[in-house]
C-alpha positions as CSV (number, residue, x, y, z in Angstrom):
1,X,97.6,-67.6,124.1
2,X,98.4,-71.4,123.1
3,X,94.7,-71.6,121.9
4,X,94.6,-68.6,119.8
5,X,95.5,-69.3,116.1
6,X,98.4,-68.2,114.2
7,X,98.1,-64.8,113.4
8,X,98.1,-63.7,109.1
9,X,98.9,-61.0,107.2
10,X,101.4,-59.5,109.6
11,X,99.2,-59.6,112.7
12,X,101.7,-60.1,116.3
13,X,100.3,-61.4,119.5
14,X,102.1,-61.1,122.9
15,X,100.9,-61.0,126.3
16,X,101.6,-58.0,128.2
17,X,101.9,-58.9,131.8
18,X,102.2,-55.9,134.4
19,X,105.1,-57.2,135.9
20,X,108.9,-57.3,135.2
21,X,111.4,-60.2,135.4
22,X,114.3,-57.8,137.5
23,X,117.0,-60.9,138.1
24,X,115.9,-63.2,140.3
25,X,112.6,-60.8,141.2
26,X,109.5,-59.2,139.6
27,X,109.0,-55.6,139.9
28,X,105.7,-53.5,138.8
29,X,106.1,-51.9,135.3
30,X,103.2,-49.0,134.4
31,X,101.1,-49.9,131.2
32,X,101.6,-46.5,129.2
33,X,98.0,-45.9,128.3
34,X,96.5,-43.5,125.2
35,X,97.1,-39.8,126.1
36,X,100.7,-40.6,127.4
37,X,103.9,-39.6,125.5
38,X,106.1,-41.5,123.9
39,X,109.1,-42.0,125.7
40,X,111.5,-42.0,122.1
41,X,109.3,-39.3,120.0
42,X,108.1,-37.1,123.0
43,X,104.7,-37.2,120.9
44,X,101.7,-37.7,123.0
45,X,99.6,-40.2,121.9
46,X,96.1,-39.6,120.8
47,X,93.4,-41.6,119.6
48,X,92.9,-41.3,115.7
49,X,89.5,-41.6,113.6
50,X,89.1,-43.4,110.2
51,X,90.5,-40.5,108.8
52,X,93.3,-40.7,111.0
53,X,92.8,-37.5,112.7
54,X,92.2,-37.1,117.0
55,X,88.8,-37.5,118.5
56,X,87.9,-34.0,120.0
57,X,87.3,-35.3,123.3
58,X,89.9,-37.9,123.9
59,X,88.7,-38.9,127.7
60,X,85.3,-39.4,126.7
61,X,86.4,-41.6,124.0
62,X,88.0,-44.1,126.5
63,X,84.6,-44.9,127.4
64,X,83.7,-45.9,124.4
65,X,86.3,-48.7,124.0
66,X,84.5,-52.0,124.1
67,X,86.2,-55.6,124.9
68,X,87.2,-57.7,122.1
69,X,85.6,-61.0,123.1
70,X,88.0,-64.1,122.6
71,X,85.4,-65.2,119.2
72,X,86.0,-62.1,117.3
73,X,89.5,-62.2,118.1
74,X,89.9,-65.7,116.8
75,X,87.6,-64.7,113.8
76,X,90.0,-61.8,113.5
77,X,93.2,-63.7,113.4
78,X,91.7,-66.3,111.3
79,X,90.0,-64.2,108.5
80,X,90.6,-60.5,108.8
81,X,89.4,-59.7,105.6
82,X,86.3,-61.3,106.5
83,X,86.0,-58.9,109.1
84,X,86.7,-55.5,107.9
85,X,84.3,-56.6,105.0
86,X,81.4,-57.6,107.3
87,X,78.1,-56.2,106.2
88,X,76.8,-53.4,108.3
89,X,73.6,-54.9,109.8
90,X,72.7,-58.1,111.2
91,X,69.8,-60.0,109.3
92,X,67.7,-59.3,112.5
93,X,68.3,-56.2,112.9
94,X,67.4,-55.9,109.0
95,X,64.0,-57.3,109.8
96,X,63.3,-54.4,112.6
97,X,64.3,-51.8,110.8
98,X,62.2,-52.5,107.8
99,X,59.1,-53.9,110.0
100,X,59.2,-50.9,112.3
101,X,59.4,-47.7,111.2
102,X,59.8,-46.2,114.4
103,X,62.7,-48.2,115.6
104,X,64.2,-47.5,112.2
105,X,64.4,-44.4,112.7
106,X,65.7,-43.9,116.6
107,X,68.5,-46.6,114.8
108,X,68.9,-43.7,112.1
109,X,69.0,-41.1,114.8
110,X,71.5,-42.6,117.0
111,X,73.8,-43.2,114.2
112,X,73.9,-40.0,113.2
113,X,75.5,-39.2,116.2
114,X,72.5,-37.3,117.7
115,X,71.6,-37.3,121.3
116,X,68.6,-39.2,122.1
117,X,66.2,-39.3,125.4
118,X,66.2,-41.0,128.1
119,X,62.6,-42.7,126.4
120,X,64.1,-43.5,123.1
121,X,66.9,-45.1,124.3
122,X,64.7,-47.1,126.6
123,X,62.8,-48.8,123.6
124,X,65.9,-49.3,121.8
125,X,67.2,-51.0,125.2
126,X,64.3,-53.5,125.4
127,X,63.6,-53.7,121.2
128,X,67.6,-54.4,120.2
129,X,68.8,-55.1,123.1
130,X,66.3,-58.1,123.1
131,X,68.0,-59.6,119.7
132,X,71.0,-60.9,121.2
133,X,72.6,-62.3,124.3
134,X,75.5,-60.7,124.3
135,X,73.6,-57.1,123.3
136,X,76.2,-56.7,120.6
137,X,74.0,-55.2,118.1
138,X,72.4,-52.4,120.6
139,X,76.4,-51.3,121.1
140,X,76.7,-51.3,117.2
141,X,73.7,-49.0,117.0
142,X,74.3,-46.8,120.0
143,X,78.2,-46.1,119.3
144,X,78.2,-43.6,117.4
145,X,75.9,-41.2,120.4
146,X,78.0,-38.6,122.1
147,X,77.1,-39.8,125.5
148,X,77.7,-43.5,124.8
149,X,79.7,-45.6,127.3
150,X,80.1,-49.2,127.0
151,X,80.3,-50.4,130.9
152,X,77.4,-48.6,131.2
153,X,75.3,-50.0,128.3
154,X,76.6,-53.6,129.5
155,X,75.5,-52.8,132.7
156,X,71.9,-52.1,131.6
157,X,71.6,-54.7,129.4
158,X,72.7,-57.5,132.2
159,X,70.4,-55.6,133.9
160,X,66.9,-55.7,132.2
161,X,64.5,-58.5,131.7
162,X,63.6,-60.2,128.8
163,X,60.2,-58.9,128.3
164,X,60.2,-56.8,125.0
165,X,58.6,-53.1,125.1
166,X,54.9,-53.2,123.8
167,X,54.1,-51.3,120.7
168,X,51.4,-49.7,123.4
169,X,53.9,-48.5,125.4
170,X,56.6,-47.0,122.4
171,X,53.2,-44.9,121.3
172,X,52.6,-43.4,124.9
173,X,56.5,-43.2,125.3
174,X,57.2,-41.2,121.9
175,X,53.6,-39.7,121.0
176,X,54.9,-37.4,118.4
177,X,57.2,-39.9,116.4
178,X,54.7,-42.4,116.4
179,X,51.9,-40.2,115.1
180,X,54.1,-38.9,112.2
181,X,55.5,-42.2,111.3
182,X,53.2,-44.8,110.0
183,X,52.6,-46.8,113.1
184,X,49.7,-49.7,112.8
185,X,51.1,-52.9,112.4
186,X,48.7,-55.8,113.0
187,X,49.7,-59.2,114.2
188,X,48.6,-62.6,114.6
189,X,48.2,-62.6,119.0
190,X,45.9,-65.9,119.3
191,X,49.2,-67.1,121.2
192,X,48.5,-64.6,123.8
193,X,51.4,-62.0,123.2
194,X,51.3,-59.2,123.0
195,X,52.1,-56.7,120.1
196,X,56.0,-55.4,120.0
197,X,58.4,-54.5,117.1
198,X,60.3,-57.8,118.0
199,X,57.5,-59.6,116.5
200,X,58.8,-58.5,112.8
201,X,61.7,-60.5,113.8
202,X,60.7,-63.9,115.6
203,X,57.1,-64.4,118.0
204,X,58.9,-66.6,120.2
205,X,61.0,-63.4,121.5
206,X,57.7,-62.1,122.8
207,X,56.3,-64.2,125.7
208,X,53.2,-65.1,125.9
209,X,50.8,-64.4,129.1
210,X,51.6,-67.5,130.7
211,X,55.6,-66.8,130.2
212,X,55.1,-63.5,131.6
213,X,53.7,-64.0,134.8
214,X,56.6,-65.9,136.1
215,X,59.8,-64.8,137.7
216,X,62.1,-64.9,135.3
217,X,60.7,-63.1,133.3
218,X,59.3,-60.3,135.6
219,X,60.3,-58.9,139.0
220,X,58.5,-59.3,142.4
221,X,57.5,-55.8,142.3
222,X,55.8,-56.3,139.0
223,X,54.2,-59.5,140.0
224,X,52.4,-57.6,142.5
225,X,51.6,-54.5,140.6
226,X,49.7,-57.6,138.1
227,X,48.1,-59.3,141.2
228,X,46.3,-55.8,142.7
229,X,45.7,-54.9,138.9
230,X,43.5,-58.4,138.6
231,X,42.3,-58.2,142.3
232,X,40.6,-54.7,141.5
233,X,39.2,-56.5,137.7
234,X,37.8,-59.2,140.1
235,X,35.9,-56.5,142.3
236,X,34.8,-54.6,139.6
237,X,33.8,-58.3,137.3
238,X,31.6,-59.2,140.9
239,X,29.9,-55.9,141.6
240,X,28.6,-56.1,138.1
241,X,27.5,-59.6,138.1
242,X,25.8,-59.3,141.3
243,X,23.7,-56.0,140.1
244,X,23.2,-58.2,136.8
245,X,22.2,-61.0,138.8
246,X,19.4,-59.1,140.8
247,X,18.0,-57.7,137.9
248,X,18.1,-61.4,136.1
249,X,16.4,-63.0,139.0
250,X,13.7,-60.3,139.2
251,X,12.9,-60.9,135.9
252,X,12.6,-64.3,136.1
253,X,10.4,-64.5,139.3
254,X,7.7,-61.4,137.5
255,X,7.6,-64.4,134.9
256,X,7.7,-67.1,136.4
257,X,10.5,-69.0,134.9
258,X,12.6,-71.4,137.0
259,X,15.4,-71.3,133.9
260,X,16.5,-69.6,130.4
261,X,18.3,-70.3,128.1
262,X,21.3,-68.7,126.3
263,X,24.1,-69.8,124.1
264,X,23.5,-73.2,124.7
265,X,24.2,-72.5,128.8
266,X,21.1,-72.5,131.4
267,X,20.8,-70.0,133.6
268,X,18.7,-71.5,136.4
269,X,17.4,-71.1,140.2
270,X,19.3,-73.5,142.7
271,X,18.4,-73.2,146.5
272,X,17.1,-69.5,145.8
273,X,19.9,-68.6,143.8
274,X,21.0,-68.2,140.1
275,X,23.4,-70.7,138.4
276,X,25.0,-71.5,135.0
277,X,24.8,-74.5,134.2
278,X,25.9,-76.8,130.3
């Protein structure tokens, strides 16, 4: 409380403890939650909209109450007017929105209070949620859904790692939006990433293949899945080589060459067997 700043425009601040001073003692005291009744009116309490009328489903709005983090508190007290005039979207989330057109519109979707699937909210879990540390922006976008519930969502988002979805894996996930929407971005990967929506909004939120491959970035599991992906490449790279091989030294021995040249590299016999040599 003593480093909070004073409060403006009519704004009180008090702690409520649970517990009474009763004489010399404390005693427990109930905190009279929404959905009680008023002890002096007899009118139950309800939560209200912007309108100012009651949410239709007054439990499952509980779950949608998020913390107020000690920052936007202090910004609060110190410039509410700032606050209720703060512009709807965050520059970032700007950017995605008008780089991707399918992100835009699962962000349309989900405002407009429609349900979405398990799969869309997965990309918007690992495209927005990505953005920020504290994942305020994915609440801001997934509030308004029916089955939204703000533990939950922070529970996710503590959750995942920070390895963006792959544009790859949004078009196999959501086939039909994809194909309707105008889907074929192309981006600068000499860096070795990979192509994601996050891209539109900074490259260095997309690891590269070396940032990958590492543990904090990917789970064992993963890892592994990688390691026997690479381990069957490297059977399938050597069975071809040695059938090219054969057919290479055949050749060679028919004309009689000991080397050839190709590219600048020598392909050559050393102790009975073929080499590349500079």
């Amino acid at each position: 409380m003593s480093k909070l700043p004073y409060p403006e425009l009519g704004v009180v601040v008090e702690p409520y403890l649970p517990t009474l001073a009763v004489g010399i003692g404390w005693r427990e005291r109930a905190i009279l939650l929404p959905l009680g009744i008023e002890r002096q009116t007899k009118v139950r309490s309800l939560f209200l909209n912007a309108e100012g009328d009651p949410y239709p489903e007054q439990l499952r709005f509980l779950k949608k109450i998020k913390e107020l983090s000690l920052a936007d508190l202090k910004t609060f007290l110190r410039h509410p007017v700032a606050v209720k005039n703060k512009k709807r979207w965050d520059d970032r989330l700007q950017r995605l929105k008008k780089g991707c057109p399918v992100i835009n519109a699962l962000i349309e979707k989900a405002q407009a209070g429609r349900m979405l699937t398990y799969k869309e909210k997965l990309v918007l879990f690992y495209t927005v949620g990505l953005l920020d540390k504290e994942g305020d922006l994915l609440h801001q976008v997934l509030y308004p859904l029916p089955d939204y519930n703000y533990h939950k969502v922070k529970r996710i988002l503590k959750a995942i790692k920070p390895n963006p979805i792959s544009c790859i894996k949004i078009r196999e996930f959501l086939p039909e939006l994809t194909n309707s929407l105008n889907c074929h971005c192309v981006f600068d990967l000499k860096d070795g990433r990979y192509p994601s929506p996050l891209l539109h909004v900074n490259p260095l939120l997309v690891p590269t293949e070396e940032e990958r491959f590492c543990l904090q970035r990917t789970s064992l599991s993963q890892l592994a899945r990688v390691f026997v992906e690479l381990w069957r490449e490297k059977e399938r790279i050597e069975t071809k080589l040695n059938r090219v091989k054969a057919e290479l030294k055949k050749g060679l021995e028919k004309k009689g060459w000991q080397e050839i040249t190709v590219e600048g590299r020598q392909v050559c016999f050393v102790d009975g067997d073929l080499e590349v040599r500079q």
